[in-house]
Structures are given as C-alpha cells and as structure tokens.
N, C-alpha and C positions, 0 to 999 in steps of 0.2 A: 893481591886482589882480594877486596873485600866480599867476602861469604853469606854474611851476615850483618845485620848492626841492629841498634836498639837508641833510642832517646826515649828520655825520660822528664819530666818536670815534676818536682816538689816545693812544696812549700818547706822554706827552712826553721821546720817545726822538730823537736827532738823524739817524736814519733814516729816518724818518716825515716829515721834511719831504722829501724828494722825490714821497712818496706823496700826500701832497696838493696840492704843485706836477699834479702828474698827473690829481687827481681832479678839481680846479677846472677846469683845463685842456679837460678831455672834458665835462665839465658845462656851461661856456661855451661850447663847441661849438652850440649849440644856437641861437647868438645870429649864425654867421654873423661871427667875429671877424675881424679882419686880422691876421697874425703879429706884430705890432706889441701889437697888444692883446694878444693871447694870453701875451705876455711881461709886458707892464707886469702880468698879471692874479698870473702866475707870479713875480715879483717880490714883488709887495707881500705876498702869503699867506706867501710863504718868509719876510720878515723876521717878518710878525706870529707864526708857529709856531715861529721861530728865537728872539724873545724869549721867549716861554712858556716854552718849555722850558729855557734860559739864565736867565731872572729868576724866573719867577714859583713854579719848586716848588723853587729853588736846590737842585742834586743829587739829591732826592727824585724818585721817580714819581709824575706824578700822570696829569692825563687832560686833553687840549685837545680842543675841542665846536670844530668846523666846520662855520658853516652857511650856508648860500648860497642865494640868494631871485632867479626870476628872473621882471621886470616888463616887459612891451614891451621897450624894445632898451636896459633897466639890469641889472646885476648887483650886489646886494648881498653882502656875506661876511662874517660874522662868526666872530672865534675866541675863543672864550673859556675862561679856565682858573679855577681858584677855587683858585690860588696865594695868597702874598704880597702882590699887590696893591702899589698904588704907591704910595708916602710921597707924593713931588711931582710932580703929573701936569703941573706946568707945566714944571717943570725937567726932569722926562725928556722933554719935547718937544723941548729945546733941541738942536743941532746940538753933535755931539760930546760930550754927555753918557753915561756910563755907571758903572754899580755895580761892572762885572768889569772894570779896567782889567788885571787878569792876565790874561784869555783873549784880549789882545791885541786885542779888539772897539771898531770905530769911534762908537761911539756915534751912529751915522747912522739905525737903525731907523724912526723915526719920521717922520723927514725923508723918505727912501728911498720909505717906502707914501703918505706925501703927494705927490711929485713924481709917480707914477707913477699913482695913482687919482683920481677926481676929490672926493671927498670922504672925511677921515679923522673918524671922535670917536673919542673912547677916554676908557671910565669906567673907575675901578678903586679900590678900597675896599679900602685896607690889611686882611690878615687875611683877607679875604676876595675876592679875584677881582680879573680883569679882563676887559672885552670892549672889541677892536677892532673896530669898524664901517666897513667900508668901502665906496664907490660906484663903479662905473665905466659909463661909460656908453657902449655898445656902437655900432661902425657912427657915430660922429657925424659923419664928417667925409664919411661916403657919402653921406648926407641934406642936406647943406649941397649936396655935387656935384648930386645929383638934383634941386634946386631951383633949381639954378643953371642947369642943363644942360638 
C-alpha cells in the first residue's frame, strides 16, 4: 500500500538534474535513510534524468515526469520521458554502450542505476517514450541488525 508518492515535471534542461537529485533526496527523508542510501538514491535518478535529457528528446525540449511511490521501508522512482524511445533496449543495457560517443559519455548509465538500486526495468517504445523503474529498499541492513541484535 502506497504511503506516500510524489510527481514531478521538468523540463529536460541539464540543470534540472540537481533539482531532482534534491527532491528525491528530501522525499526519502521520510523513510529514515542512512547517507549511504541517500546517495545510491541520488545517483541513480541523476543518471536516469541525465539520459532523458541526453538521449531521449536529442537537443529538443521536451518534459521528464518524476514519480516516486513510498511503501513501508521501499522506494520506487520512476522517470519518464516520451522522447525517442529506444531502438535496442538490450544493447543500451550493455556496459559502455552509447548513441553520443561525442559528448564524451561512458556509456555506463544503466549499469551505474543498477549497481546502486536494488531493482532496474526500463521499457521504452521507439517514437514514443521511456520509463525507468526503479526500487530501493530503505533501512535493510538496520532490520537484519535489529533481529540480530
């Protein structure tokens, strides 16, 4: 059951990602994080806002949808844009894959919000969109202590 949740609209400006680094951030506040989380949370949204706006409206403005759902001690976040969308959703997964090898970008995005959250999908429909989904799950290693302890 949802607790909480949050939507967000940006414009896909490369200013904007600090802005929702900051709004997830005080949003998962709520959840009691360790500074540890608070980073992996801030990590993974900055790549997933960082592609949007890099891949999905190439140059053009469009608008990325932030939304965040908060369940007992989980937080979901999706971002979604209804760019470009992605030809090979298998291959942009791959480790060092990228479309802009001129913006000098590691092709790590995907990799980067998977190491750091505990669950990624990502759909996306050429011509039309993508959303990233992601899970983290809040406090886990408090509640292992607490039961140990």
């Amino acid at each position: 059951m949802v607790q909480n949740f949050l939507k967000l609209e940006i414009p896909s400006k490369s200013e904007n990602e600090s802005l929702a680094r900051i709004v997830i951030s005080a949003f998962a506040a709520q959840l009691d994080p360790t500074i540890e989380e608070i980073s992996d949370l801030k990590i993974a949204v900055s790549e997933a806002v960082t592609n949007a706006i890099i891949h999905a409206y190439d140059s053009e403005e469009g608008i990325i949808y932030i939304h965040a759902f908060l369940e007992e001690n989980k937080l979901t976040l999706e971002v979604i844009d209804h760019g470009m969308g992605i030809e090979d959703l298998e291959q942009a997964r791959q480790p060092l894959f990228t479309t802009k090898p001129e913006l000098e970008r590691s092709g790590m995005g995907f990799t980067i919000m998977e190491s750091f959250m505990d669950k990624v999908e990502v759909e996306s429909f050429p011509g039309q969109g993508t959303t990233v989904r992601m899970v983290k799950e809040i406090n886990k290693n408090k509640k292992v202590q607490s039961k140990e302890g």
